[in-house]
Biopython code that builds the backbone (N, CA, C, O; Angstrom):
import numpy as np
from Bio.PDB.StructureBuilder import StructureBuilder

atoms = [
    (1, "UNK", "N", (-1.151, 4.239, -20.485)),
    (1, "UNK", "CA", (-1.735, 3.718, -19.254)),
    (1, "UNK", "C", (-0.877, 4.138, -18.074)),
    (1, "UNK", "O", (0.350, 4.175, -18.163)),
    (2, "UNK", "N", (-1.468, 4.418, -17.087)),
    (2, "UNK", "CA", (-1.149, 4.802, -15.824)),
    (2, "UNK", "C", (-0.005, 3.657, -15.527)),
    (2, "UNK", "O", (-0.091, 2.484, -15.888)),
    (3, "UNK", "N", (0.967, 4.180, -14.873)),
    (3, "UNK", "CA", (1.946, 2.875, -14.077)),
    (3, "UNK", "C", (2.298, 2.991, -12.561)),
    (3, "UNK", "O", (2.331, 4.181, -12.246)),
    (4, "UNK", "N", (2.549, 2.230, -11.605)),
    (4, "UNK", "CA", (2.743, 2.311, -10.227)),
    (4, "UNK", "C", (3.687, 1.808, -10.068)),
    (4, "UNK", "O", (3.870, 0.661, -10.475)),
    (5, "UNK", "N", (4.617, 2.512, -9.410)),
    (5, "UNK", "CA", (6.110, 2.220, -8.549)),
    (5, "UNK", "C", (5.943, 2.405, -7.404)),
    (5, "UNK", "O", (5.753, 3.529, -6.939)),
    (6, "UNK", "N", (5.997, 0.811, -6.380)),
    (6, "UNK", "CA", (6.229, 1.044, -5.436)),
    (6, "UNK", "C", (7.706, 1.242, -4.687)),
    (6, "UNK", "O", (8.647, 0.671, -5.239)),
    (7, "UNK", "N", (7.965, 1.937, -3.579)),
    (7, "UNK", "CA", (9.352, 1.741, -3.315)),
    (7, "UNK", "C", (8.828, 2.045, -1.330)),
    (7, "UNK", "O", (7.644, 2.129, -1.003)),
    (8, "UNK", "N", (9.906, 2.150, -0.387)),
    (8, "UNK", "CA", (9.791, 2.481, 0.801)),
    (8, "UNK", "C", (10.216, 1.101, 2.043)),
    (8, "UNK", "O", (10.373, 1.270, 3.252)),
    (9, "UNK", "N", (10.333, -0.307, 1.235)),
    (9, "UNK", "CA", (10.270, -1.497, 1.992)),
    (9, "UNK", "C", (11.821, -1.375, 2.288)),
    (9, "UNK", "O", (12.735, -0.680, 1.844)),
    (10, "UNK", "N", (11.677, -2.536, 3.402)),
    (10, "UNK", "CA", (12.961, -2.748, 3.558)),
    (10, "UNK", "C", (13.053, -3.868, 5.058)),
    (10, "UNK", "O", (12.142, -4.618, 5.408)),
    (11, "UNK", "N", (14.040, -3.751, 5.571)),
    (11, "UNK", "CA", (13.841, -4.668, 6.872)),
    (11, "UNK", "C", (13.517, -4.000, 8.151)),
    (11, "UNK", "O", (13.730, -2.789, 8.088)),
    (12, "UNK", "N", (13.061, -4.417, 9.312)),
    (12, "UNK", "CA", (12.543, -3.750, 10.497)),
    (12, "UNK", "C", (12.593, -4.126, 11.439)),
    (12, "UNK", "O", (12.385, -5.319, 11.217)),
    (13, "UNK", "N", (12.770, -4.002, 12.815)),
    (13, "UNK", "CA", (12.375, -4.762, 13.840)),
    (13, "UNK", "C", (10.845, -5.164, 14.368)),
    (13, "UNK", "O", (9.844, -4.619, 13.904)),
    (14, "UNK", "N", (10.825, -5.612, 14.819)),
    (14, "UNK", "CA", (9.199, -5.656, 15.605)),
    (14, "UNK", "C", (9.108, -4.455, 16.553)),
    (14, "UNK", "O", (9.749, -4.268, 17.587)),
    (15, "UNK", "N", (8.122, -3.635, 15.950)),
    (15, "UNK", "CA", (7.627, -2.281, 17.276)),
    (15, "UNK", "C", (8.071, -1.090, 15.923)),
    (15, "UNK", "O", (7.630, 0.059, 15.893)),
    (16, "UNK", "N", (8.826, -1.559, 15.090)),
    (16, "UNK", "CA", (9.515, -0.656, 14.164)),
    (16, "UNK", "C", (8.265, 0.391, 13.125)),
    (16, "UNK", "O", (7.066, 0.144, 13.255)),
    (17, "UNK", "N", (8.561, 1.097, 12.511)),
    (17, "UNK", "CA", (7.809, 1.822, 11.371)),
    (17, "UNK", "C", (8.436, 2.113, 9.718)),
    (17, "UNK", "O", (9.543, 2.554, 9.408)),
    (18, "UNK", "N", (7.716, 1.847, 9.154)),
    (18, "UNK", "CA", (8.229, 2.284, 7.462)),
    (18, "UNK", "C", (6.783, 2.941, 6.969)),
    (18, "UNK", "O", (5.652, 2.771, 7.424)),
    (19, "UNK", "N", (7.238, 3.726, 5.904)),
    (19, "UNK", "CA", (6.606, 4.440, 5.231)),
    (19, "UNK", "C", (6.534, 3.792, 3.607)),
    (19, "UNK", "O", (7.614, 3.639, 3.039)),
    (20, "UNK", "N", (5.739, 3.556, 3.148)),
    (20, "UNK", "CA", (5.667, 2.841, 1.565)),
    (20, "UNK", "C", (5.055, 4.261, 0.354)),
    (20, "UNK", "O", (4.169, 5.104, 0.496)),
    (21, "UNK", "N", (5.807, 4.040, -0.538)),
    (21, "UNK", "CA", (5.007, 4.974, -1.355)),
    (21, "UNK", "C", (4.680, 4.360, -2.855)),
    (21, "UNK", "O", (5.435, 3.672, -3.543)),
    (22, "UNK", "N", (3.599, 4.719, -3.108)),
    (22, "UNK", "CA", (3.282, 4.617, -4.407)),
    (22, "UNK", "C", (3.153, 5.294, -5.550)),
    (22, "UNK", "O", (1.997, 5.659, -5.767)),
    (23, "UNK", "N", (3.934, 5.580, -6.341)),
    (23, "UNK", "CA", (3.986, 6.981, -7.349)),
    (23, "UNK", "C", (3.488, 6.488, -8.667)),
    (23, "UNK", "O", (4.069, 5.748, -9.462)),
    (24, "UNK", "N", (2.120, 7.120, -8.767)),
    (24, "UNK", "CA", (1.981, 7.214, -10.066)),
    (24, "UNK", "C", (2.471, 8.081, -11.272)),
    (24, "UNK", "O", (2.773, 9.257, -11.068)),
    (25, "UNK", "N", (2.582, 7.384, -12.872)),
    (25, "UNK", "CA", (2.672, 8.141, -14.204)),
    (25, "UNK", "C", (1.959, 9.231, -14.235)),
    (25, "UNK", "O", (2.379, 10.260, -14.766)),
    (26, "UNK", "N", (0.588, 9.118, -13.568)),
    (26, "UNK", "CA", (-0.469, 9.958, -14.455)),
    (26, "UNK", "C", (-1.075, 10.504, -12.848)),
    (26, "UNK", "O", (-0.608, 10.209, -11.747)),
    (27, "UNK", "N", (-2.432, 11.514, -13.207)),
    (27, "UNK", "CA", (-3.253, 11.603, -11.597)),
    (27, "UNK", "C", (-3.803, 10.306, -11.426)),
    (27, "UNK", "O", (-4.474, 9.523, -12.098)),
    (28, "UNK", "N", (-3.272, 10.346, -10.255)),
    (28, "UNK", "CA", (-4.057, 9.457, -9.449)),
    (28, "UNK", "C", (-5.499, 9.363, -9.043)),
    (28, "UNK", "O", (-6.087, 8.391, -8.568)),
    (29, "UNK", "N", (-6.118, 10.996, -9.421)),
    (29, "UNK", "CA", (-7.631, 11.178, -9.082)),
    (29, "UNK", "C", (-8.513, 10.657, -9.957)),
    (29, "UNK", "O", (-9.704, 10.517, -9.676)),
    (30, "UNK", "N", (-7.759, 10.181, -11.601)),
    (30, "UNK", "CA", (-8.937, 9.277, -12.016)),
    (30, "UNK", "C", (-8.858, 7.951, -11.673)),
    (30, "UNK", "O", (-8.805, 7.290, -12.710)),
    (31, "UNK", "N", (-8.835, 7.451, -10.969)),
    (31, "UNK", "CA", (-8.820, 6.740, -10.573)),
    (31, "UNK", "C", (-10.336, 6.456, -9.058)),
    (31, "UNK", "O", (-10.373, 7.230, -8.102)),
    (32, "UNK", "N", (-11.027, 5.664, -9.150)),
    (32, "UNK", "CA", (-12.049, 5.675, -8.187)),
    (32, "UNK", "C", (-11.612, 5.260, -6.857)),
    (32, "UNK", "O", (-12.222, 5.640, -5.858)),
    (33, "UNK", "N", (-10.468, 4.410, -6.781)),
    (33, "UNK", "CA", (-10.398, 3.854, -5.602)),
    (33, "UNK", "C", (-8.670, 3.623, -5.814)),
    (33, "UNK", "O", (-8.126, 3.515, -6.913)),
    (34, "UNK", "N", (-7.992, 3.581, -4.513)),
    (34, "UNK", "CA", (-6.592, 2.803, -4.862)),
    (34, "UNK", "C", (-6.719, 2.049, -3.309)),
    (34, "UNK", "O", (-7.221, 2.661, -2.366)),
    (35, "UNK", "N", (-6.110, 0.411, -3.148)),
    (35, "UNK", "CA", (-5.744, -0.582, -2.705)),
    (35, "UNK", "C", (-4.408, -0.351, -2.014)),
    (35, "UNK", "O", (-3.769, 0.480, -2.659)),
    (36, "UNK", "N", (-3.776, -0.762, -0.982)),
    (36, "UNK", "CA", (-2.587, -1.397, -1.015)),
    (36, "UNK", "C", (-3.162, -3.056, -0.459)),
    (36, "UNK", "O", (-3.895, -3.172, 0.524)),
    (37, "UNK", "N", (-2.851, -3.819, -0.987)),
    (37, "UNK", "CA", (-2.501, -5.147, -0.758)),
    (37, "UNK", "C", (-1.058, -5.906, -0.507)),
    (37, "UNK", "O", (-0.007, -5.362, -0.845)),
    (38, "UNK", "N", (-1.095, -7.367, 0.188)),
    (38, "UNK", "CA", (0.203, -8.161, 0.435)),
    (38, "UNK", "C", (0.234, -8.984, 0.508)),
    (38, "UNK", "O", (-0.714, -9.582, 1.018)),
    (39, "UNK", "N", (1.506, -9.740, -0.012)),
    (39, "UNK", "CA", (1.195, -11.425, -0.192)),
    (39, "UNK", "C", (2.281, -11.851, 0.763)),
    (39, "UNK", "O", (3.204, -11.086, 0.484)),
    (40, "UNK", "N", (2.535, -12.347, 1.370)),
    (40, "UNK", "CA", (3.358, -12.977, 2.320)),
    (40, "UNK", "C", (3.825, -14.387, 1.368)),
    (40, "UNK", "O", (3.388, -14.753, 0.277)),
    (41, "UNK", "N", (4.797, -14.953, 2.176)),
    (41, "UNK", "CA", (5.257, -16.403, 1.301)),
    (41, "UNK", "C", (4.527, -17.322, 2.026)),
    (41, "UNK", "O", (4.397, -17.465, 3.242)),
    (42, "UNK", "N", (3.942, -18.094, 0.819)),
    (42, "UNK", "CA", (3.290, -19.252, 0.735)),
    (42, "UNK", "C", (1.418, -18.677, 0.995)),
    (42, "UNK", "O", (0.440, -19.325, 1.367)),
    (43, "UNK", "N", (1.533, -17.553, 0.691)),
    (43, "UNK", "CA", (-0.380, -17.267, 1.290)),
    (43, "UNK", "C", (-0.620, -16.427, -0.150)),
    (43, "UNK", "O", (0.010, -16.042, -1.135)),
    (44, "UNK", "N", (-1.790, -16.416, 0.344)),
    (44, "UNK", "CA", (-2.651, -15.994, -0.864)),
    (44, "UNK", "C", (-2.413, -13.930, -0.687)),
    (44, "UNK", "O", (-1.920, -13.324, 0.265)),
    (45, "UNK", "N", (-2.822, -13.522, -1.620)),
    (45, "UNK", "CA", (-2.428, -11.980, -1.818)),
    (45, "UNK", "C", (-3.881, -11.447, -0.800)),
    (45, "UNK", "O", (-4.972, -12.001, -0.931)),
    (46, "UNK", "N", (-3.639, -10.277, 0.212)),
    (46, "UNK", "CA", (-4.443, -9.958, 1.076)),
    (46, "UNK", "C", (-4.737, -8.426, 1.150)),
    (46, "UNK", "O", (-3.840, -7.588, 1.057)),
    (47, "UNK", "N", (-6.302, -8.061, 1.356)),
    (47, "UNK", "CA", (-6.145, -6.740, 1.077)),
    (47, "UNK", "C", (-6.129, -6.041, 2.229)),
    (47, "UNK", "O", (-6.646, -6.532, 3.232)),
    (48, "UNK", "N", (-5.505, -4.725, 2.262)),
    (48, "UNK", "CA", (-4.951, -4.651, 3.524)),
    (48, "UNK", "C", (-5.292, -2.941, 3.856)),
    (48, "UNK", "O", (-5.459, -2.564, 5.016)),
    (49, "UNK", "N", (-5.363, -2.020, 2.716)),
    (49, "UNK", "CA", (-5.857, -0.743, 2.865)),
    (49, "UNK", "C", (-7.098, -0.491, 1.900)),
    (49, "UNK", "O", (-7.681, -1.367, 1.262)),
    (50, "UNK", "N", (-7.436, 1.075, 1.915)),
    (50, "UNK", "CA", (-7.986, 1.689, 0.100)),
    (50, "UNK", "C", (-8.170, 3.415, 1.498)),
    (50, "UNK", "O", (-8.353, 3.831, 2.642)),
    (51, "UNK", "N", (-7.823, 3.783, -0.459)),
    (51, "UNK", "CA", (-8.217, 5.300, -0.139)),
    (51, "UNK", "C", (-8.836, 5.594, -1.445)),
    (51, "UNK", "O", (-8.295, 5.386, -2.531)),
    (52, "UNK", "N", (-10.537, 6.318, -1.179)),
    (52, "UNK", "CA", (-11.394, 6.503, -2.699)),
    (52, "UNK", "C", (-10.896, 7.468, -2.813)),
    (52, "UNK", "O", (-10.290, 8.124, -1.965)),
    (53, "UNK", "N", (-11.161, 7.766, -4.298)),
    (53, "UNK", "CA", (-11.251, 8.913, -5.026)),
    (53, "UNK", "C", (-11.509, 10.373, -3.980)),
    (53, "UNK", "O", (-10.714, 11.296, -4.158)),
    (54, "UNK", "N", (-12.600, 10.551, -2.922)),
    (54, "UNK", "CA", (-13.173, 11.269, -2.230)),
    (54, "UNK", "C", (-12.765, 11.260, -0.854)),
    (54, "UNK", "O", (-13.292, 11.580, 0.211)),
    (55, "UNK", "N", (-11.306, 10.642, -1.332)),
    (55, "UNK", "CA", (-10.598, 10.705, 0.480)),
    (55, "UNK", "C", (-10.911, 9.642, 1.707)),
    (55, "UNK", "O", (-10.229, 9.603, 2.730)),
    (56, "UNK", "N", (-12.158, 8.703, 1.424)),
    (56, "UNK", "CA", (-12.480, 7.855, 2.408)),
    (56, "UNK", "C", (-11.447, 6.530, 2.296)),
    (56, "UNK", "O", (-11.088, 5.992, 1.249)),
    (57, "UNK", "N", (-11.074, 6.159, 3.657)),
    (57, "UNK", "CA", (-10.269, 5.900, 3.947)),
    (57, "UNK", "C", (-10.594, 4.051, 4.980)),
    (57, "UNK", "O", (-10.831, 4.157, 6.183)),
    (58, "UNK", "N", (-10.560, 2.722, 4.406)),
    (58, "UNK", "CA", (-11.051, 1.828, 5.458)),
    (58, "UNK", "C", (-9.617, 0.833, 5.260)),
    (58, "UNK", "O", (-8.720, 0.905, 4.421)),
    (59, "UNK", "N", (-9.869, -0.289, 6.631)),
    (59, "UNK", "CA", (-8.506, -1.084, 6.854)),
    (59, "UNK", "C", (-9.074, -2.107, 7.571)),
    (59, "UNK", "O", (-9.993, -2.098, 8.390)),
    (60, "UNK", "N", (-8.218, -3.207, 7.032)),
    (60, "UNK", "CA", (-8.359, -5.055, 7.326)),
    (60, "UNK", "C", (-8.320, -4.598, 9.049)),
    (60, "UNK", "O", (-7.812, -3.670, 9.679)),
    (61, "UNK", "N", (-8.834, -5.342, 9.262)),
    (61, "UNK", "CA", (-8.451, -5.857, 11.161)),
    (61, "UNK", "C", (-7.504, -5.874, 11.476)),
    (61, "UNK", "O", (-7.234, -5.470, 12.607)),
    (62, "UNK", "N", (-6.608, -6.318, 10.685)),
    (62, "UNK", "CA", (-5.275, -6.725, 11.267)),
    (62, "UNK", "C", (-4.160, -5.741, 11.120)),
    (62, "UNK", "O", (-3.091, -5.780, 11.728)),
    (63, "UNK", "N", (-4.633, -4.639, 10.024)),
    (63, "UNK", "CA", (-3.640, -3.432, 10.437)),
    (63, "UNK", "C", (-4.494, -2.017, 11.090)),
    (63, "UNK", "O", (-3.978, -0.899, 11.053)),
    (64, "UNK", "N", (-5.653, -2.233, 11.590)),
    (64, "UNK", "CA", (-6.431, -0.939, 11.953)),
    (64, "UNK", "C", (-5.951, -0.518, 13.139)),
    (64, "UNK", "O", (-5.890, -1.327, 14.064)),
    (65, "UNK", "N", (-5.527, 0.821, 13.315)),
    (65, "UNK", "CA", (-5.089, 1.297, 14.271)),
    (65, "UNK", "C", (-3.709, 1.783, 14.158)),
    (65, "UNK", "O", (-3.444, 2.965, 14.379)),
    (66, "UNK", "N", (-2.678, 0.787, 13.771)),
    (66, "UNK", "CA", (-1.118, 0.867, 13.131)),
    (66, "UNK", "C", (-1.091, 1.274, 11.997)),
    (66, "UNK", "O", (-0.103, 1.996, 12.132)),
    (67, "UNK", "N", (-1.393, 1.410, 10.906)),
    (67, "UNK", "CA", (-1.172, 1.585, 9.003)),
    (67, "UNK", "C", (-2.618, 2.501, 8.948)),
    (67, "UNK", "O", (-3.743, 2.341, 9.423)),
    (68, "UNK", "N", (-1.898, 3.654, 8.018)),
    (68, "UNK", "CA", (-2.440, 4.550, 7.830)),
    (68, "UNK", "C", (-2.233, 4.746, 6.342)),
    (68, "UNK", "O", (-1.096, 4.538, 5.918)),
    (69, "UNK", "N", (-3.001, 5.050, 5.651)),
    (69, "UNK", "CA", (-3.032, 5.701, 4.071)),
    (69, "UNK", "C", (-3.147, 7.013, 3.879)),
    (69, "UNK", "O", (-3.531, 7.773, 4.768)),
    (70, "UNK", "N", (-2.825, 7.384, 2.707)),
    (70, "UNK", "CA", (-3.177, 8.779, 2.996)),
    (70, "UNK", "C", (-2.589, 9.083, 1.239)),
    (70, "UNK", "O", (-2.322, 8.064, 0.603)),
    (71, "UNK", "N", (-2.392, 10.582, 0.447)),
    (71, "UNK", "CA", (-2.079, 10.812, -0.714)),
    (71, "UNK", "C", (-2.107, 11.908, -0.975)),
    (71, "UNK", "O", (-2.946, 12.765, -0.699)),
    (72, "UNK", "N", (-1.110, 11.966, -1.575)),
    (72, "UNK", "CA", (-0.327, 13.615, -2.157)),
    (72, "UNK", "C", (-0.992, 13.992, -3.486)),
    (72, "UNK", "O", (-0.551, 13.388, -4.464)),
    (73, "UNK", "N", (-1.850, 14.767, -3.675)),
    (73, "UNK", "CA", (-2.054, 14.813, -5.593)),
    (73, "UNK", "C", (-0.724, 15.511, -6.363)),
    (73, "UNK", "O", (-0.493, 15.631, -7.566)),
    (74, "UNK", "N", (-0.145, 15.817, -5.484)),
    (74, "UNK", "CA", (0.815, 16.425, -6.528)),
    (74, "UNK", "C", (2.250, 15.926, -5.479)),
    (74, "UNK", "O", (2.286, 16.633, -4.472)),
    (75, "UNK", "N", (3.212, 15.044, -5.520)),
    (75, "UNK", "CA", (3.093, 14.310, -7.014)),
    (75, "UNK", "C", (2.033, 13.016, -7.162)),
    (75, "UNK", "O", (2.672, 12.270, -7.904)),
    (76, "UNK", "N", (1.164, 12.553, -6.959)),
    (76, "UNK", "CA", (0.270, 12.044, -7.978)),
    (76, "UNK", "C", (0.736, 10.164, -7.021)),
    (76, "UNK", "O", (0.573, 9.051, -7.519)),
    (77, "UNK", "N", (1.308, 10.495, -5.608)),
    (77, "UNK", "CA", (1.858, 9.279, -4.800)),
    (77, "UNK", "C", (0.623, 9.121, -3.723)),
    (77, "UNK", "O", (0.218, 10.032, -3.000)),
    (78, "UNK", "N", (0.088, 7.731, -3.766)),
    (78, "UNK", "CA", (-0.594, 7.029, -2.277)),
    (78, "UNK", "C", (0.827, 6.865, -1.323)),
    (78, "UNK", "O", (1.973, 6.687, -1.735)),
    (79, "UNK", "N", (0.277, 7.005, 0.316)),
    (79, "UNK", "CA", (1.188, 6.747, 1.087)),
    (79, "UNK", "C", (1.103, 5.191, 1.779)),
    (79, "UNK", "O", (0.086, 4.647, 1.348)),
    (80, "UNK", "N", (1.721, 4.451, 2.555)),
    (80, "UNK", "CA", (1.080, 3.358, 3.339)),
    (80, "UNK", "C", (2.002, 3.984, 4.399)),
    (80, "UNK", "O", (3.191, 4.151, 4.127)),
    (81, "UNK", "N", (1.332, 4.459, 6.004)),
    (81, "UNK", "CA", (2.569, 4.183, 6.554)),
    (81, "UNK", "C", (1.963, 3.033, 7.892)),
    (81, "UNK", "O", (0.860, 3.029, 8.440)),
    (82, "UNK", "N", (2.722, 2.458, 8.037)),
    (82, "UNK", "CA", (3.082, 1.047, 8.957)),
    (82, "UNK", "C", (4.109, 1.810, 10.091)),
    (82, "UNK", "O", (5.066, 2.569, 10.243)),
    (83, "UNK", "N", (3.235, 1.079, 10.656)),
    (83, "UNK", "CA", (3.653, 1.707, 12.588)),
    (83, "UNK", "C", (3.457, 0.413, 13.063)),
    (83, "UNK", "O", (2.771, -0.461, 12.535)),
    (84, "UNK", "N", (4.414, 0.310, 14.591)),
    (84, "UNK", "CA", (4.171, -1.096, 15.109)),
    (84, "UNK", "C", (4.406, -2.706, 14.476)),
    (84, "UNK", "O", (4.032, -3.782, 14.942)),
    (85, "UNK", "N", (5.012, -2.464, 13.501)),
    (85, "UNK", "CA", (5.317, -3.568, 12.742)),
    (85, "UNK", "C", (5.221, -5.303, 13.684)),
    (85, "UNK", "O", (5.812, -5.483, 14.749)),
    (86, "UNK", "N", (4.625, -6.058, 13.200)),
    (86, "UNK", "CA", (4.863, -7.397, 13.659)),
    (86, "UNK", "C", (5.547, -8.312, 12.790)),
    (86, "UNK", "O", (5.801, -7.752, 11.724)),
    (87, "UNK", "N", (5.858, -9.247, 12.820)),
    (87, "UNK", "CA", (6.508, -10.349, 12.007)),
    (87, "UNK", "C", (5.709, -10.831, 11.196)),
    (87, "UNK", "O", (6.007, -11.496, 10.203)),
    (88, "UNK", "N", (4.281, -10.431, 11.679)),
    (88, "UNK", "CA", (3.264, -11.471, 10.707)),
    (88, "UNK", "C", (3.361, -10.387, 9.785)),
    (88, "UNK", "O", (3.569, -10.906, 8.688)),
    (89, "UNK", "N", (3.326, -9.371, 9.690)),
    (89, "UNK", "CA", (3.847, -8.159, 8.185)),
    (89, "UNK", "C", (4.278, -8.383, 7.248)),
    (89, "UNK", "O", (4.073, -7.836, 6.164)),
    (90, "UNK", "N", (5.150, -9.479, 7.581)),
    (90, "UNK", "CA", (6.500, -9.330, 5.999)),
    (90, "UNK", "C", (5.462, -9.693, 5.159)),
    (90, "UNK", "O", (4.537, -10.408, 5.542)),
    (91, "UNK", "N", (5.542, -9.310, 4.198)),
    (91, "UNK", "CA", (4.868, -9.580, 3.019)),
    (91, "UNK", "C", (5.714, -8.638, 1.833)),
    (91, "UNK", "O", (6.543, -7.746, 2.015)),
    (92, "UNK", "N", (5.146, -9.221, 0.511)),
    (92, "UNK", "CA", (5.020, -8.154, -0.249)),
    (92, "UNK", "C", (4.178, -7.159, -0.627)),
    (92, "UNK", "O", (3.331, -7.303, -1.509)),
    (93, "UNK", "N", (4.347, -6.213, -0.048)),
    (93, "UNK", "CA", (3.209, -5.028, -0.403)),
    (93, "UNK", "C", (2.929, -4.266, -1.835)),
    (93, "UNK", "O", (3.735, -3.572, -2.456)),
    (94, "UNK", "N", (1.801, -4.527, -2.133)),
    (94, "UNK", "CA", (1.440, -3.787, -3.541)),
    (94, "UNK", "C", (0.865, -2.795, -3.557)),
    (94, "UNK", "O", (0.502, -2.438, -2.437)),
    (95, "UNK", "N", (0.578, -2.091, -4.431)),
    (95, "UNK", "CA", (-0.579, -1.029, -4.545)),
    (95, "UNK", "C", (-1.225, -1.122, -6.083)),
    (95, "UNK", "O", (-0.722, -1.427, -7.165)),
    (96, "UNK", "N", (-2.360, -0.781, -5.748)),
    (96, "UNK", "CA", (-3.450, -1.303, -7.019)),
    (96, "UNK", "C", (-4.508, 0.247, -6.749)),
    (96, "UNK", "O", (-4.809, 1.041, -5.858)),
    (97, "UNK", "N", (-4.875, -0.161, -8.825)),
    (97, "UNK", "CA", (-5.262, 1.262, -8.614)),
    (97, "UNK", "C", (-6.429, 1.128, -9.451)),
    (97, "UNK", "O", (-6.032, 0.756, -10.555)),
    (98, "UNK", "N", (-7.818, 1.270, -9.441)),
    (98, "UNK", "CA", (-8.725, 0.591, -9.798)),
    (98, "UNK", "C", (-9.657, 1.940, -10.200)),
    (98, "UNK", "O", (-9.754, 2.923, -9.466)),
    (99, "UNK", "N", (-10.483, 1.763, -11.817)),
    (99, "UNK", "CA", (-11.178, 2.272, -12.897)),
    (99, "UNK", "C", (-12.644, 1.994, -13.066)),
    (99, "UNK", "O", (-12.958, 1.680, -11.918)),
    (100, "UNK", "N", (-13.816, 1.912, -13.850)),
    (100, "UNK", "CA", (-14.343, 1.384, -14.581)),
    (100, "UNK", "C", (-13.553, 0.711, -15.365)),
    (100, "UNK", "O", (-13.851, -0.451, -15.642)),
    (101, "UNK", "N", (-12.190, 1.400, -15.967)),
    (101, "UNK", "CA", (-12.128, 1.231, -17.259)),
    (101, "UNK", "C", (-10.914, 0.112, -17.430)),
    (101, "UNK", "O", (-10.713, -0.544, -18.452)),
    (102, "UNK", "N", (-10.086, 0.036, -16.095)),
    (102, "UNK", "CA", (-8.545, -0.093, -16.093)),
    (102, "UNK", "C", (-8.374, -1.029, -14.187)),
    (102, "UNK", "O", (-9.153, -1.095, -13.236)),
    (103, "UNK", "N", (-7.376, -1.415, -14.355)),
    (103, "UNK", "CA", (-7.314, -2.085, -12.526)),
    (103, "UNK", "C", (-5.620, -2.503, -13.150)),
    (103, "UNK", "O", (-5.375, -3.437, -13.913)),
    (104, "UNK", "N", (-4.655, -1.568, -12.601)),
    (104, "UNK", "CA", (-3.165, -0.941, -12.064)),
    (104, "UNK", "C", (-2.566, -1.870, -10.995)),
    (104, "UNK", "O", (-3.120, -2.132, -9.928)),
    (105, "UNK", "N", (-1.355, -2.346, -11.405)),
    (105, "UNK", "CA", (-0.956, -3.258, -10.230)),
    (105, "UNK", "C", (0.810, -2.583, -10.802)),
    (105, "UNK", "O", (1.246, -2.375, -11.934)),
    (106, "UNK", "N", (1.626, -2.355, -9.034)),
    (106, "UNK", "CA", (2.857, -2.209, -9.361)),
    (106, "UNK", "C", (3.178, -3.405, -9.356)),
    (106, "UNK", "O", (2.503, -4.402, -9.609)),
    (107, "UNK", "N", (4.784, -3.237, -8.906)),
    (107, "UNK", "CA", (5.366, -4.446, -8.463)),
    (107, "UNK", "C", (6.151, -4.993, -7.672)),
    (107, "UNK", "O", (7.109, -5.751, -7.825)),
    (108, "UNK", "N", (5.375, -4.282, -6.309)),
    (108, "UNK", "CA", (5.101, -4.357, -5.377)),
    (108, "UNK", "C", (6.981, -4.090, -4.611)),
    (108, "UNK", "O", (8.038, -3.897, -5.213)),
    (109, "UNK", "N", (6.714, -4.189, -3.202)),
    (109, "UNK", "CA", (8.491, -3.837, -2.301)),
    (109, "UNK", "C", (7.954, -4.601, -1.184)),
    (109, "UNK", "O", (6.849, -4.664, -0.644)),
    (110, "UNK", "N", (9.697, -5.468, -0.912)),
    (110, "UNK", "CA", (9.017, -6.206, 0.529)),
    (110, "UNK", "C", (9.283, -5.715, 1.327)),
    (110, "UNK", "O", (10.119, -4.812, 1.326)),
    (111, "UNK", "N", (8.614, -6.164, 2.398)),
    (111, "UNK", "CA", (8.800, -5.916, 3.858)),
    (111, "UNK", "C", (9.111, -6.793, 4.792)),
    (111, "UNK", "O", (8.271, -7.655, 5.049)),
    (112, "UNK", "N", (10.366, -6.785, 5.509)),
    (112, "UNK", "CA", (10.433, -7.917, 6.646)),
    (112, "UNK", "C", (10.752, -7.296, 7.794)),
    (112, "UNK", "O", (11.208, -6.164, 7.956)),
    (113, "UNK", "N", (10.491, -8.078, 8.530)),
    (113, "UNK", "CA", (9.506, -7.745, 10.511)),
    (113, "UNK", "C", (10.391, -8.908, 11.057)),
    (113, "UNK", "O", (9.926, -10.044, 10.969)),
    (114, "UNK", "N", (11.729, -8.717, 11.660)),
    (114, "UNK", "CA", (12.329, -9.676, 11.934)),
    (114, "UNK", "C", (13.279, -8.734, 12.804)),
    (114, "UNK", "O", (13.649, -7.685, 12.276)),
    (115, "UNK", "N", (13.809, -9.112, 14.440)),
    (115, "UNK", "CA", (15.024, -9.171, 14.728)),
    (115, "UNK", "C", (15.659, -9.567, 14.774)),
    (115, "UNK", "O", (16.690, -9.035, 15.186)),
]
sb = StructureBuilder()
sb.init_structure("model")
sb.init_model(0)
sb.init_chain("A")
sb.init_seg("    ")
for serial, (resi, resn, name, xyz) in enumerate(atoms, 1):
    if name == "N":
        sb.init_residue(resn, " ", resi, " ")
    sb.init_atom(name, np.array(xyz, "f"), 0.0, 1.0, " ", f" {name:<3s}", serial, name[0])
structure = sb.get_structure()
C-alpha cells in the first residue's frame, strides 16, 4: 500500500510562507484525487485543498487566493504552498490520498502562525 510523508511545517510569523510536501511510496497518479486537510487544537479536522488525478485544482474560502497545490510525478510528491500565513493556520496539516479502492492518510506536520 501506498504511504504518505508529510514534512515542510514548522513555525512562522503572520504575513510569513511555508511550503509542505507530501511524498508518496508509490505514483501518486493512481490515485483519483489527493486532499490536504487540518486539524487545529480543539476543532474538528478541515478540508482545506485537492488536486485530481487530471490536474484540477479547488480550495476552502479560507485559504483561496494564499495556498496553492500543485505536484511533481516524479518524485511521486503533492505540494501545499501557504503564503500569507495567519494565526488562524496553525493546525496540523495532512495529506490524504483517495481510490475506489484505498483512502491514504500521512501523519500529518504542524504549523504555527505566531509572533
Amino acid at each position: 500500500q501506498v504511504q504518505l510523508v508529510e514534512s515542510g511545517g514548522g513555525l512562522v510569523q503572520p504575513g510569513g510562507s511555508l511550503r509542505l510536501s507530501c511524498a508518496a511510496s508509490g505514483s501518486i497518479r493512481n490515485f483519483n484525487l489527493v486532499d490536504w486537510c487540518r486539524q487545529a487544537p480543539g476543532k474538528q479536522r478541515e478540508w482545506v485543498a485537492r488536486m485530481t488525478s487530471g490536474g484540477v485544482t479547488d480550495y476552502a474560502d479560507s485559504v483561496k487566493g494564499r495556498f496553492t497545490i500543485s505536484r511533481d510525478n516524479v518524485p511521486n510528491t503533492i505540494y501545499l504552498q501557504l503564503n500569507s500565513l495567519k494565526p488562524e493556520d496553525t493546525a496540523v496539516y495532512y495529506c490524504n490520498a483517495i481510490s475506489p479502492s484505498s483512502n491514504v492518510w500521512g501523519q500529518g506536520t504542524q504549523v504555527t502562525v505566531s509572533s
